[in-house]
N, C-alpha and C positions, 0 to 999 in steps of 0.2 A: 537726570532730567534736565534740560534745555531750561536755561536761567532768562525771563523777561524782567527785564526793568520796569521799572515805572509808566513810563511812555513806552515799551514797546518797540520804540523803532528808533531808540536810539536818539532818544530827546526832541526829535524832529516834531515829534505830534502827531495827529491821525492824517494820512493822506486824503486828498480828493483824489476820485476817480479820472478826473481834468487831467492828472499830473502825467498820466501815459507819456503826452508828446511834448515833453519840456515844461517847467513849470505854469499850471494854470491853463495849457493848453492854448497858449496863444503862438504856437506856431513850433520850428526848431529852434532849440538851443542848447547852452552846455547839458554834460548828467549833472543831474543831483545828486550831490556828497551824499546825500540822504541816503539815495539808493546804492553808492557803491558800497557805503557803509554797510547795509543791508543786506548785500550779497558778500560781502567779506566775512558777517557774521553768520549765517547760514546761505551754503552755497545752493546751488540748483541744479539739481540732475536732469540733465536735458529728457532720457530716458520716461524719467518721472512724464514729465509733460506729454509726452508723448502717447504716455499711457492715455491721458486724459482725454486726446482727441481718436485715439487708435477703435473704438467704436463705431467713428461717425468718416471713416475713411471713403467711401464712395460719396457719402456729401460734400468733401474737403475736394477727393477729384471733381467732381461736377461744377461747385464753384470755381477751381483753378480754369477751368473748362471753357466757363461762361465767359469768364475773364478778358480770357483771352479771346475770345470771340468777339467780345463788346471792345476790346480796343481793334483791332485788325480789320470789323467792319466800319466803325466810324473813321478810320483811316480813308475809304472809299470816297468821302463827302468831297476832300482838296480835286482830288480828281476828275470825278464828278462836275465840277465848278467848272476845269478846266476845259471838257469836254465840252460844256456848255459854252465858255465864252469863245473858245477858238475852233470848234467847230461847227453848233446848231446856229448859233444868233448869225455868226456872220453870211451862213449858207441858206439863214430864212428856210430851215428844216424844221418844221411844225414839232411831224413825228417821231423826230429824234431828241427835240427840245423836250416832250413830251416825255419821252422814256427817262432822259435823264434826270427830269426836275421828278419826274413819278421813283424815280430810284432816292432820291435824297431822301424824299417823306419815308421812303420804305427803309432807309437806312438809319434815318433817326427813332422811326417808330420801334426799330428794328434791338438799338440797342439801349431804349429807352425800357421797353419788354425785359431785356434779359437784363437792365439794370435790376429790376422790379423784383426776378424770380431770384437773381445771385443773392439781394438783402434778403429775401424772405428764407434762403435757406440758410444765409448766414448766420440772420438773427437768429432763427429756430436753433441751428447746431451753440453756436453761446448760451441761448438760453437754456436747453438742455445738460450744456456742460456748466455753468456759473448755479443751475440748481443743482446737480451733484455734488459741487463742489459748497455749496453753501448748508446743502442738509449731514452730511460729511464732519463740517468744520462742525454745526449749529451741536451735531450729538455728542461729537469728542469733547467738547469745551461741557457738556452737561457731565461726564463721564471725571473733569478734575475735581482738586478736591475743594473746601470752601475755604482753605489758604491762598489758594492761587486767586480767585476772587478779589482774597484781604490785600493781596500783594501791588495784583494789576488793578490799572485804572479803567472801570466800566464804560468812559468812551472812546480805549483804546480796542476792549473787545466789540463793540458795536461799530469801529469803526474798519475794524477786519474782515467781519461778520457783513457787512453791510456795501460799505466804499470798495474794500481792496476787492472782495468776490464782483462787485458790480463793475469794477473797473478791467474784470479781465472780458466783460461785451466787447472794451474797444478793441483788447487786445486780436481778438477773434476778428470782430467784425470791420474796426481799420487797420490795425497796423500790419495782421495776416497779409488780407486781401489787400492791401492798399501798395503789399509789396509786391506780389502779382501783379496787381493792375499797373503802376508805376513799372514797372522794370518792362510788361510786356509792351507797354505805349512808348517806352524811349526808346526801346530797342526798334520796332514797327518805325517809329514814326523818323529814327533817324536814315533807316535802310529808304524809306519813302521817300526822303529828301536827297540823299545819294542819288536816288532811281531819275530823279527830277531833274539837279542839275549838281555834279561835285563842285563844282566852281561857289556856287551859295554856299553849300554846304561848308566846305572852307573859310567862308565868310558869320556864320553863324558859329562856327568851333571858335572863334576869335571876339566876337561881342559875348556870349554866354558865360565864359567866367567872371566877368567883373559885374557881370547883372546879380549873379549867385551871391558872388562876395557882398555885395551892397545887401541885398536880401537876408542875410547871416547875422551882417553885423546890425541889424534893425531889428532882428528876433532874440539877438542878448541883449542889448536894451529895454526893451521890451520884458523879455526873462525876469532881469534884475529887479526895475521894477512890480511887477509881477508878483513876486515873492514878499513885498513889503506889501503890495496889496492883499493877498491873501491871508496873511497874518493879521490884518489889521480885521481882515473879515472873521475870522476866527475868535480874537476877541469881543468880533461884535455879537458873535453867534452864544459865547461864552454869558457876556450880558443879560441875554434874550432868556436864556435856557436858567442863569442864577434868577434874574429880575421876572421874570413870567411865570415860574411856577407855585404854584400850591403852595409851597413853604417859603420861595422864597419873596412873595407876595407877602405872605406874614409878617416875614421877619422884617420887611421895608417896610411896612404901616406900624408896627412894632418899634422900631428904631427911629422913625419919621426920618429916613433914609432915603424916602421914593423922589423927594427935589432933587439931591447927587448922585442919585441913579438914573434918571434920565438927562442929568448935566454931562454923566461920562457919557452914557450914548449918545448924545447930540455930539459931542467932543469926536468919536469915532467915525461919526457920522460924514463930519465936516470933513477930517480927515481924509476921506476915500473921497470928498469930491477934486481934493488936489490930486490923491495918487490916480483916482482916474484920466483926467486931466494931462498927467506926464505922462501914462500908461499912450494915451489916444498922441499926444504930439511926438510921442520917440521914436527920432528918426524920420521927422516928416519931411527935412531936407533931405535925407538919404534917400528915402522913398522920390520924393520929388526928384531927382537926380538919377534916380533908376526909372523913371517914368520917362523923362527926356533920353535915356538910353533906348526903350522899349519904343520911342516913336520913331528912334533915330534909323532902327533895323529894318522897319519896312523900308524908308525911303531910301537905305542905303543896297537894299534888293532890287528897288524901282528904277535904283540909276544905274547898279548894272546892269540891271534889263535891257538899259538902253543905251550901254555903249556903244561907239561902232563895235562892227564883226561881232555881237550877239546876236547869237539864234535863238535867243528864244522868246516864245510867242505870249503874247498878253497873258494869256490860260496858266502858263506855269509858272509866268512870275506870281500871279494871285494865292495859284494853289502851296506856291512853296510858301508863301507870307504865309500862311492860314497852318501849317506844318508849324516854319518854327516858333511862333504865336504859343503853340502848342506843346513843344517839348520842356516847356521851361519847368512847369508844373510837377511830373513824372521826375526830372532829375533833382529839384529840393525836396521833393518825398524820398528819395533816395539818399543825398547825403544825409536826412536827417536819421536814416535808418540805426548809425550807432546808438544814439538818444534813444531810441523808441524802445530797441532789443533790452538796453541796459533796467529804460523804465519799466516795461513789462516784465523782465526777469526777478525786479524786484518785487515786483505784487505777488508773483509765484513764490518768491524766496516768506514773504510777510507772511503768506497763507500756509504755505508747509511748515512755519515753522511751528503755527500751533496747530499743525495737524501732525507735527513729532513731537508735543509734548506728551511725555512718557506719566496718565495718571498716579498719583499719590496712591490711591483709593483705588482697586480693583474688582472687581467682580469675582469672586472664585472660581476657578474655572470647574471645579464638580462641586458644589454648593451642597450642603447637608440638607434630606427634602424636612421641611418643618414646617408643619399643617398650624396656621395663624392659630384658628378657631380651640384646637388642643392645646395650645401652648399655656404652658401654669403662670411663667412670668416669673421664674424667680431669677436675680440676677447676681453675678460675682464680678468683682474687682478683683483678682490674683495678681500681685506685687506688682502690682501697673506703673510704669514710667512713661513718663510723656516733657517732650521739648517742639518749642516751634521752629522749624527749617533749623535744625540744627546748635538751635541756641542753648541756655541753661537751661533745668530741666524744672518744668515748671508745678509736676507729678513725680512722687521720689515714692517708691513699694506701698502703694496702699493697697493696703487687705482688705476690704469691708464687703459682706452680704445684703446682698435684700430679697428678704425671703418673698414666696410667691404673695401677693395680695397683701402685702404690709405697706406701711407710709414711713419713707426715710427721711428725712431734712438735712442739709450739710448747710452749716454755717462758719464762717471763718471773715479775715480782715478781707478788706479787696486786696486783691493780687494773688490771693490766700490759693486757685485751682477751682474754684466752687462749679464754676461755668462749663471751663475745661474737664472736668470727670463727668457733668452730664453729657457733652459731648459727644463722651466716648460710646456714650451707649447706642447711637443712631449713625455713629458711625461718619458723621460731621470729621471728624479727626481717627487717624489709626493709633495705637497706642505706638511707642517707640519702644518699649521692656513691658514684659507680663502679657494678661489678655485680660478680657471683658466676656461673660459668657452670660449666656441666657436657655436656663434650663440646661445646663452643663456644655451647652453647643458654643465654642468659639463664634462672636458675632463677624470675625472676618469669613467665616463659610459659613454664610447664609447668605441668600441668594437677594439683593437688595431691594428688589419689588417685597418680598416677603417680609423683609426687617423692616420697613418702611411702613405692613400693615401691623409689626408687632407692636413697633416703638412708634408712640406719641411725641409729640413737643411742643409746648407752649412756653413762648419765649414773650418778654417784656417787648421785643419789636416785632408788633404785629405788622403782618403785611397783606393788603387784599387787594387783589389787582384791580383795575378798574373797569369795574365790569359790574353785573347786578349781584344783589345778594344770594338768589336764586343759582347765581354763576358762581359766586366763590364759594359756598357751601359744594355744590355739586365737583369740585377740584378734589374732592376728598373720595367722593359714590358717586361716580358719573352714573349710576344705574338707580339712583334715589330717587322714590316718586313724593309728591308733596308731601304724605303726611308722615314719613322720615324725616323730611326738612321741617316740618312743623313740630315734630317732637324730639329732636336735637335742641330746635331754639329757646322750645318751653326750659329743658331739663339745664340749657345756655341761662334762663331768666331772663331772656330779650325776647320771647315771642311775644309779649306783649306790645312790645315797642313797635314791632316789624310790622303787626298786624294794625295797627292804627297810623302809617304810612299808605297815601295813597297808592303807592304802586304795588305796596306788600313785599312779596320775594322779587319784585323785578323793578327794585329800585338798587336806582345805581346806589353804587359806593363812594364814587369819585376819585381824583389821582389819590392810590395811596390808602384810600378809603375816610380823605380827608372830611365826606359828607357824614362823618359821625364821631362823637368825643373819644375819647379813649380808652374810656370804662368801656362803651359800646364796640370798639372794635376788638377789644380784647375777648368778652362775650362771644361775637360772630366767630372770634377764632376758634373758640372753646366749643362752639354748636360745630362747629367744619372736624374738629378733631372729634365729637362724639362720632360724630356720621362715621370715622376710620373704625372705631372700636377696639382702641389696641389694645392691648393687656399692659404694655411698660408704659407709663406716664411720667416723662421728665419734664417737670416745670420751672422754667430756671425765670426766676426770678419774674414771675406774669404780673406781679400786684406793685410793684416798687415805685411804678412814674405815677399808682394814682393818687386820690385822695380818702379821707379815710371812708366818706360815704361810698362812694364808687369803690372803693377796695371790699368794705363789707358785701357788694354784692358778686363784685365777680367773684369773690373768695367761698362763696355760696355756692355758685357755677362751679366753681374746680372743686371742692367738697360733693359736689353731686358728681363728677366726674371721674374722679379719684373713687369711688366708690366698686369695691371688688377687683380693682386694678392694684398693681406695683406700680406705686408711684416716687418718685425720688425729685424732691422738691431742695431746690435751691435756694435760701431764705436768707432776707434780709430784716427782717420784722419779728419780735417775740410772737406776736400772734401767730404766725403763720406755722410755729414750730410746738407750740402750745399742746395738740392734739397727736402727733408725729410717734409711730408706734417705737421707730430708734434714732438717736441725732449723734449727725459725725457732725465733729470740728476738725475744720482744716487749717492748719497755721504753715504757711511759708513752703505748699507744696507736699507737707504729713502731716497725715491723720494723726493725730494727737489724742483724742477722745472720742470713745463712742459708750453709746447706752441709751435710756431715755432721759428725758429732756429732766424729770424731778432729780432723780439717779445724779444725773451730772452735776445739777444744779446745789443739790446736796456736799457733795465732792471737794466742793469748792477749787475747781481746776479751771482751763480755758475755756467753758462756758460760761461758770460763775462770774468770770471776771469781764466778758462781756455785758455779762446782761446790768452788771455793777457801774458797769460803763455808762450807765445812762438809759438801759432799755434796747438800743440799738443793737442787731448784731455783725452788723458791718461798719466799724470805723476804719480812720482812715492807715493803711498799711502801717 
């Protein structure tokens, strides 16, 4: 499997979509280390690409098409002019004036039209291909396992997911076309200048590099800073996203931390009015200095116009001005080309490379067929080993059953596995030695839509999206009609609650489902999981962050829940384990004891010695 870091990309952090054409998108400059970095760790099969567009191949000719049609006719305009000043005006020809100035509108109109149709098919083909590519990425990444999760940073995937897929529109729609339309307007428009007069032409081959050069070194200045800007914007974005939300709201009224939470953002703030500041003045003498070159070219056209023994006529000195006016453009989209290829190579290289992450977790490819609703529920631990990515092993041969419709509890110190062997059951983690079975079926061949309806989970971090309650119940039975939802919540202990809400089931939840205590969302979780109706109920640890009234009632709700199910409870609390038809103790990764709870307690072994502890069954390792 393809190893991500932390950041993804090589410390650099999430890209902007901007960053196509040099850092920040303010013009060319150097690559970014970032990217070659990028492409030295996963390279890029042109081929690949290739694939991508290889669909939409008569679209790509049609745009090249257009292309070149919208440079070669706006080529006509210099012409045009010339016509007009050296032949209709001086000859007082109405109707010739007429055709020609009637030619310009039809010329502009002309490739203002095929502007119009090239973006609309550009756009379309990008967007057709950036949705493939982003529904693609969006299922592969649902597909790993919930290590890779633990590993990477959530705004590195949503920065992949989101940025690099969005950023390959430019690739499409300018850097593609932008090389077509550039290459066919220098090539057109130098041969046009040739056609006009070699002698200019000559004379434009000899000011054009140093205009470039000056232009160049104004977009690495610019770059440089750039990049201090963007960073600076990053942490202001970083602020926004800590100091704005839900929690971290909390935690700054909590802390009375919100005075130096807005002293750093004003601090950031100020910041970016100097970086922008240097950003806006770099290079304004160079610039100025390439602007008195840029004025210097007409008048240096103007005066050989008018040396002795020149022939040529008012007309084509105008129209050659208005030429090379024009080629300057097409050749810095040109040299800037190595920058662009490298940048865009790298969004491909960021995107494939978690579209070759090779999942943890598989899907069986012939899946054992296993009817939810018949399934008994009993489950087995067979000499199960378990480490994370390859570390110590944090599961060393436990043996333990749970029979069909019995209540197990595993208690042990923290660190002790407790978490880790529910896990195993839903398939959150593969074992690494032994297996997990249910009703004698290895849970790796069973088909994960299916294990999904067998095995429950009710974990200590509830999570509901923000959305209504109506909506997060329904995540579970998208086919539930009200009065499902209204007897999940009963059998939950919160219909009551729900029903004396003004909106009822179609009140929101808020980010997170911050619009309700803790007792209450664990509840809503507990109605969402009745609506599944699994037969395995792992509850790891669901009561532990409340308090003891709020525990009494949820503890009610999963007692009604657990009810005719295998349920395998994670405990941290005598109560919880009090009722428990068998109780394993976990010490340092083995099952040390099992029995019931009086049994062990009797025994005086590593039960007893817990509960001797204070009551507690989790101190500290």
């Amino acid at each position: 499997m393809t190893e991500i870091n932390s950041s993804g990309n090589g410390g650099h952090g999430p890209r902007s979509p901007k960053n196509i054409s040099g850092r920040g998108g303010r013009g060319p400059g150097r690559i970014n280390p970032a990217d070659t970095t990028q492409l030295k760790r996963h390279p890029v099969d042109l081929l690949r690409i290739a694939a991508l567009f290889a669909p939409h191949k008569a679209r790509i000719a049609a745009v090249v098409l257009l292309i070149s049609a919208s440079s070669v006719i706006g080529l006509a305009q210099p012409f045009l002019v010339r016509g007009i000043i050296d032949t209709a005006l001086p000859a007082r020809n109405l109707g010739l004036l007429g055709w020609l100035a009637g030619a310009m509108v039809a010329v502009a109109a002309a490739t203002a039209v095929i502007g119009v149709v090239q973006t609309w098919m550009a756009t379309g083909m990008g967007q057709q291909i950036m949705h493939t590519l982003r529904v693609r990425l969006f299922t592969h990444l649902q597909k790993q396992s919930l290590g890779f999760f633990t590993r990477t940073r959530s705004g590195e995937v949503q920065s992949r997911l989101n940025n690099d897929v969005s950023g390959m529109q430019s690739v499409i729609t300018s850097t593609a076309t932008g090389v077509a339309s550039n290459l066919t307007t220098a090539v057109a428009t130098a041969a046009a200048m040739v056609a006009l007069s070699p002698r200019l032409s000559l004379l434009s081959l000899v000011v054009i590099p140093p205009a470039v050069w000056f232009s160049r070194r104004v977009a690495l200045l610019r770059r440089d800073i750039t990049a201090t800007l963007q960073a600076e914007l990053a942490t202001m974005n970083t602020q926004v996203e800590e100091g704005l939300s839900v929690s971290g709201v909390r935690l700054a009224k909590t802390l009375g931390s919100t005075g130096r939470d807005a002293a750093r953002y004003s601090a950031s703030s100020e910041r970016l009015i100097g970086l922008e500041l240097r950003s806006q003045l770099a290079g304004r003498w160079r610039m100025a200095t390439m602007g008195i070159i840029f004025s210097a070219i007409p008048a240096l056209i103007y005066f050989a116009g008018g040396l002795p023994g020149s022939t040529m006529s008012i007309g084509t000195v105008v129209a050659f001005t208005a030429l090379q006016a024009s080629i300057f453009r097409p050749i810095m989209g040109l040299l800037n080309l190595g920058v662009q290829w490298v940048s865009a190579m790298a969004l491909f290289s960021r995107i494939f490379e978690y579209l070759d992450l090779v999942p943890e977790i598989t899907a069986p490819s012939r899946p054992v067929p296993l009817d939810p609703s018949t399934v008994r529920g009993e489950v087995r631990f067979e000499n199960v080993h378990f480490a994370y990515d390859g570390g110590p092993e944090v599961l060393r041969g436990i043996d333990l059953a749970l029979p069909a419709g019995s209540a197990t509890a595993v208690v042990g110190p923290t660190g002790s596995g407790k978490s880790t062997l529910g896990s195993l059951v839903p398939r959150l983690h593969d074992v690494t030695g032994g297996r997990v079975t249910i009703d004698g079926v290895d849970v790796r061949d069973i088909a994960p839509d299916v294990l999904a309806r067998i095995v429950g989970v009710v974990s200590q971090e509830t999570y509901l999206v923000h959305a209504s309650i109506r909506e997060n119940l329904l995540l579970a039975a998208p086919g539930a009609g009200d009065a499902a939802l209204w007897q999940a919540l009963g059998a939950a202990r919160i219909a009551d609650l729900v029903a004396g809400l003004p909106g009822g089931l179609d009140t929101l939840v808020g980010a997170r489902g911050h619009r309700f205590s803790g007792g209450e969302q664990q509840r809503l979780a507990i109605a969402r999981t009745i609506l599944r109706n699994p037969r395995v109920l792992i509850l790891d640890e669901a009561t532990s962050a409340l308090d003891n009234t709020t525990e009494a009632q949820v503890q009610a709700a999963l007692d009604q829940l657990a009810v005719g199910r295998t349920t395998l409870t994670i405990a941290h609390r005598l109560t919880t384990v009090e009722d428990a038809d068998q109780l394993a103790v976990l010490t340092g990764g083995l099952l040390v004891e099992v029995g019931t709870p009086p049994a062990l307690q009797a025994a005086g072994g590593a039960y007893a010695q817990l509960i001797a502890a204070g009551g507690q069954l989790e101190p500290a390792a």
